[in-house]
N, C-alpha and C positions, 0 to 999 in steps of 0.2 A: 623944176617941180617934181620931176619924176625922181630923182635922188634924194627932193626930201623925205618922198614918199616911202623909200626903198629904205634910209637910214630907221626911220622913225617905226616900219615894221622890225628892223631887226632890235632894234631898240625894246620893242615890247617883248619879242620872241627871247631876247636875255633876260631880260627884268622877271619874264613867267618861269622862268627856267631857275632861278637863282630865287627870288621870292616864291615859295609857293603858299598859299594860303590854306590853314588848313581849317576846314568844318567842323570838327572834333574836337574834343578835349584831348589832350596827354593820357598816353597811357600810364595808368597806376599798377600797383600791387598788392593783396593783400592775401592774410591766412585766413581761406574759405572756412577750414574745419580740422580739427586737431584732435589727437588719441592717446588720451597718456594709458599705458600697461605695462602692471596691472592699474586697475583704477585706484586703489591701496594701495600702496607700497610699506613695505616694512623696513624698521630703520636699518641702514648698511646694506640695503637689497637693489639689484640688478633692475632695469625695467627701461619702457625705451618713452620716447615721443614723435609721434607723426603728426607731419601738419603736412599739408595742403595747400599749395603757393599757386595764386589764381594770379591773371589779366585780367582787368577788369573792361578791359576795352571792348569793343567787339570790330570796328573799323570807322576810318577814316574819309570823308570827301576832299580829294584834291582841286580846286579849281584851275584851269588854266587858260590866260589868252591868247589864244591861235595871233593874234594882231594883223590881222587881214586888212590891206589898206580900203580907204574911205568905207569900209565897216567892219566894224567892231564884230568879232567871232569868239566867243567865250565855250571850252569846252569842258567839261568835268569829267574826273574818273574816279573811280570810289579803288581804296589799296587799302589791304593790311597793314594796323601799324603793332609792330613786335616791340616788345619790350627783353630787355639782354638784362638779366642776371647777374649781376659780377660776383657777390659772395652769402652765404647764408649763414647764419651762426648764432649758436646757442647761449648766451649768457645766462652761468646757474641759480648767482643770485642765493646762493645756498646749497645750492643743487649740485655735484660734480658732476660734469659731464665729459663725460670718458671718448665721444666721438669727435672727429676733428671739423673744424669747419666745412663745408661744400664750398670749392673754390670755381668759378668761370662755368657758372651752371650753364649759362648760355641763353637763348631765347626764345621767349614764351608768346605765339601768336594771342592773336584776339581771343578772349574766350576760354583756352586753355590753361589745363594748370599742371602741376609735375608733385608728388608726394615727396618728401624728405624725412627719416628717420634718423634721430640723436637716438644714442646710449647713452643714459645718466645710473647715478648710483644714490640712492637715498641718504641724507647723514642719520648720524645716530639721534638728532634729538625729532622728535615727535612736534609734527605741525603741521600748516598750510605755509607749501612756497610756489615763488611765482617765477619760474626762471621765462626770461625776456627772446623771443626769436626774432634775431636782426636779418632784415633783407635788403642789400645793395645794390640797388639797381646804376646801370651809366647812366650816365648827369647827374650825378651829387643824390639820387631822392634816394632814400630808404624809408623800412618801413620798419615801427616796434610792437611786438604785438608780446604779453602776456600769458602765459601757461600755469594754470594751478594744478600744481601735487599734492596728492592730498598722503603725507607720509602718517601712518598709524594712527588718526586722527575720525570721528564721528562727523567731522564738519560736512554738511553738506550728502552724506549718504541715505540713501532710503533704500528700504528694501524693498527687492523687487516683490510683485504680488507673491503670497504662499496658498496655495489654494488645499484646504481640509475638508476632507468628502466623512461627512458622520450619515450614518443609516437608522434607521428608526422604524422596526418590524417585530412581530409577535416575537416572545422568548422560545414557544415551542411551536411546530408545525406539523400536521401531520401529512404524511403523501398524499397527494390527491387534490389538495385544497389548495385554492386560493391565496396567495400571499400578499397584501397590504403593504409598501415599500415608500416611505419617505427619506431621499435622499435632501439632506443640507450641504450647502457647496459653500466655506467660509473663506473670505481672503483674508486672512491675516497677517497679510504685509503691508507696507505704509504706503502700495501706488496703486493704481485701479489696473483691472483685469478685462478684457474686449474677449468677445465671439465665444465665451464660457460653452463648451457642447459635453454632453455627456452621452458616452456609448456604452450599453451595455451588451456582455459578452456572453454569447450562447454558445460552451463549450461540448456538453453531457447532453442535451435535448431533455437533460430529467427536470432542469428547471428554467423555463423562457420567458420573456414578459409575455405578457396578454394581447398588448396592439402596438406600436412601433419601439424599436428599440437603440432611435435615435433620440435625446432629448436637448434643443437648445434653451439654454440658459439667458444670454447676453453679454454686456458687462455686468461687473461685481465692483464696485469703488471699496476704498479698503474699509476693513473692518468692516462690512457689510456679509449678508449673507445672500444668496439665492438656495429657493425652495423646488423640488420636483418631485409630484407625487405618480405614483403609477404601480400596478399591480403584477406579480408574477406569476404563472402556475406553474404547478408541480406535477411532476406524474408520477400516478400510485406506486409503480416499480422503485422510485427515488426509495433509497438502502436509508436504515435510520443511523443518522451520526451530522457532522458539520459537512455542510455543503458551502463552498464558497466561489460565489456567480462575480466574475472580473468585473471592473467596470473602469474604461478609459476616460481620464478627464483631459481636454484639450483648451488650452485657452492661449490670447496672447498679451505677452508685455505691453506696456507700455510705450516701448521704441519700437514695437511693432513684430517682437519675435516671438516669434509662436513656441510653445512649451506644452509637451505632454505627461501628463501623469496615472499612474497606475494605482486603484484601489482596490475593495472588494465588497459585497455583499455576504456579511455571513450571517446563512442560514444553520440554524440548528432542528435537522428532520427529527422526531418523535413517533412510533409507527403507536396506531391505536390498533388494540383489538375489539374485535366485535364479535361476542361470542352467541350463537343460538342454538335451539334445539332442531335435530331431522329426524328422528324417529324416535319409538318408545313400544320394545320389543317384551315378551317372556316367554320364557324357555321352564314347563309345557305351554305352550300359545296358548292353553284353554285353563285356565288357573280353576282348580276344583277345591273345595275347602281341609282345612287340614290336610292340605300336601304341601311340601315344602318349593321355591320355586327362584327361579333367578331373573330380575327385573334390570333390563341395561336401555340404557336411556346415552344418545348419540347427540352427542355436541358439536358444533362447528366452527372455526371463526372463517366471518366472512371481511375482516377489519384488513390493517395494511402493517399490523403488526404481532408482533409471536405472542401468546398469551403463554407466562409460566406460573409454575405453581398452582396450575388449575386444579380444585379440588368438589367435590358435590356430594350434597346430605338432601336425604328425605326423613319426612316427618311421618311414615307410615303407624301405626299402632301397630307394630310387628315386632317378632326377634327378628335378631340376624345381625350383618352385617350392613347397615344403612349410611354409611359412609364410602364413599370411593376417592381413591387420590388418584388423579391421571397425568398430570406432569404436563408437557409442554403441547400447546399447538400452535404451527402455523401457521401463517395467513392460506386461504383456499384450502384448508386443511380439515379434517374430523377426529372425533378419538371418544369410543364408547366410555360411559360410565357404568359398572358393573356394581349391581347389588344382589346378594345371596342371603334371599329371605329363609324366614321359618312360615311354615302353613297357618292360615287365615281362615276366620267363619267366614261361613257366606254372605256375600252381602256387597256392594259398592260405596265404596270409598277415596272422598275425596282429598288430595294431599297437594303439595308443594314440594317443588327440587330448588335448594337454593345453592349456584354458584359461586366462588369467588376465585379468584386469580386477579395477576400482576401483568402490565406491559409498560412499555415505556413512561408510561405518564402519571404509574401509582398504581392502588390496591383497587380493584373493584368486585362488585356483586351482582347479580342480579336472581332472580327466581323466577318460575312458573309455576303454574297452578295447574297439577293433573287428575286425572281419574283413574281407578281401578276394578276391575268385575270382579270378584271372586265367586264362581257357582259353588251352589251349597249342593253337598252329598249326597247321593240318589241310591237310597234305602228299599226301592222296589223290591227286588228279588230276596232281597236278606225278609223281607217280611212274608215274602210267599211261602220261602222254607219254611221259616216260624211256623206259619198257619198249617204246613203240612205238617209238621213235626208235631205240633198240636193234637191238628185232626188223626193222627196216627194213636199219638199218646191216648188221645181219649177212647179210642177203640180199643186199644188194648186193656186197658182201665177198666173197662165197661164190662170187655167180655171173661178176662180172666180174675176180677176184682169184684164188680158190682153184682153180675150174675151168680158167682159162685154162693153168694152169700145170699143171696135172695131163693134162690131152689136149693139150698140146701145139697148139692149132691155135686155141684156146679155145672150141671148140665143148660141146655138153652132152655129159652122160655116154653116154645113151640115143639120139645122132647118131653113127651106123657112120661110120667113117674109112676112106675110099679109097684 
């Protein structure tokens, strides 16, 4: 009994050792994922293909029976099962391929896989071809898997998003102010655009957005647009000419690759001037009538641009010279008007100085309405002489004139006559 018992365990300990039972399917092979480059090929052009030779396995359960007598002992162990390689190879199918087979690649665990690059060479005629990747594995299995070239050919291309930043702001600006800014963000490519962000670039500090000067967008699907509106300012020192504020557009592909691009905002600064009056002087300060006298009238501009060609007329009832030409003023700057009248009766008189000059933005005008005193002539003294000159004259008149002839002798009234 006991040697049956002793045959019939080693009986099963061969049978588990030579049978093993496996849990698993077979391992296979297949091309996970392939690269033709370039993705174009032009005809009679150099370019390669990589593929990606995977196991599709990942492991195995082994069963086995211990054959333990009067009970049954069953044990399992889980192994890797590898798959061996034996040759790889490119049939062109049209295609020349210039690289030689992969011979005795060797073996691929569960799971893993190994990359393989062919050199091929484009023919001359224009198409879609499909050359075939053989893979030989031991035990008879291989696998055939298909590769499209796309040689000079529209088949199948899209283009990747293009993304067009247009700006939409006044034509002219002047320093100081406000700037209104609509930026449009177009894809004009045939595949959609993800995480669209727009940064704008504060290089100068003479022109910054207003409140954040990050803007996200989204995605953009093609041919669509996205919209983002937001304001700038300016500061008054901003020089007048083109200003142009960077702005970076960031977005990603389609396959997930991110792409930045480079625009700009152009500003066209315009400086305005703003011209006023500060004083309004004469030279005698106390204008007396028919005397003649010099009227200067002081202008300023308090704008953010150079006013030229400034020139100024009054409307006096005077001779003289009522016109002044003054030329250029600055911003934060002054510059007299000078006028050299002729003498005036007396009296107050009301008039107007009217401006005109040029700045950046065209011809302007403006006027004010002023006043002038002129005292009249103070004739006192010149009448007192008169009056003596008079009262002299008639004295002598009287006594060597009117007496003589009245006494006869011309002696006085009050001298008795003999």
């Amino acid at each position: 009994m006991k040697l049956i018992n002793i045959i019939a365990i080693a009986l099963a300990i061969t049978i588990a050792m030579i049978v093993p039972a496996l849990a698993a399917g077979d391992p296979t092979v297949q091309i996970s994922e392939y690269q033709v480059h370039p993705s174009i090929m032009m005809p009679d052009s150099l370019g390669t293909i990589t593929i990606i030779v995977k196991n599709t396995a990942s492991s195995a359960s082994l069963k086995e029976n211990a054959g333990v007598v009067a009970n049954d002992f069953t044990t399992t162990r889980v192994t890797d099962i590898n798959v061996n390689i034996e040759n790889v190879q490119l049939e062109g199918k049209g295609i020349r391929v210039i690289s030689k087979d992969f011979e005795h690649v060797g073996e691929i665990g569960p799971g893993q896989s190994i990359p393989l690059t062919f050199t091929i060479r484009a023919p001359m005629e224009t198409g879609m071809y499909y050359p075939e990747v053989w893979v030989d594995t031991t035990g008879g299995r291989s696998t055939r898997y298909p590769i499209p070239v796309n040689v000079n050919t529209p088949v199948g291309i899209q283009k990747k998003a293009i993304m067009i930043v247009e700006s939409t702001l006044p034509d002219t600006v002047t320093p100081g102010e406000e700037i209104p800014v609509t930026l449009v963000v177009r894809n004009s490519g045939e595949t959609s655009s993800d995480d669209v962000t727009l940064r704008i670039i504060n290089e100068s500090n003479l022109i910054a957005p207003k409140k954040t000067d990050v803007y996200h967008i989204g995605a953009i699907n093609a041919n669509e647009s996205g919209m983002v509106n937001f304001v700038l300012l300016s500061d008054r020192d901003t020089p007048p000419g083109l200003i142009r504020v960077p702005v970076i557009l960031q977005y990603n592909w389609i396959d997930g690759t991110s792409h930045v691009e480079t625009a700009s905002i152009d500003v066209m600064m315009k400086g305005r001037a703003e011209l006023g009056f500060v004083s309004v002087d004469t030279d005698p300060r106390r204008i007396t009538a028919d005397q003649p006298f010099d009227l200067t009238i002081r202008i300023e501009n308090t704008g953010t641009g150079e006013a030229k060609q400034v020139s100024a007329t009054i409307d006096l009832p005077v001779t003289g010279s009522r016109q002044a030409f003054i030329g250029k003023i600055k911003p934060g700057n002054d510059a007299p008007a000078v006028f050299m009248l002729d003498g005036m009766k007396g009296g107050t008189y009301d008039y107007t100085i009217y401006i005109t000059y040029t700045d950046d933005l065209g011809t302007h005008s403006i006027s004010k309405p002023l006043s002038l005193r002129v005292t009249p002539a103070d004739y006192s003294g010149a009448v007192i002489i008169v009056v003596l000159i008079l009262l002299a004259a008639g004295f002598l008149a009287y006594r060597y004139w009117y007496l003589p002839r009245k006494n006869g002798n011309g002696a006085l009234p009050w001298v008795k006559k003999n």
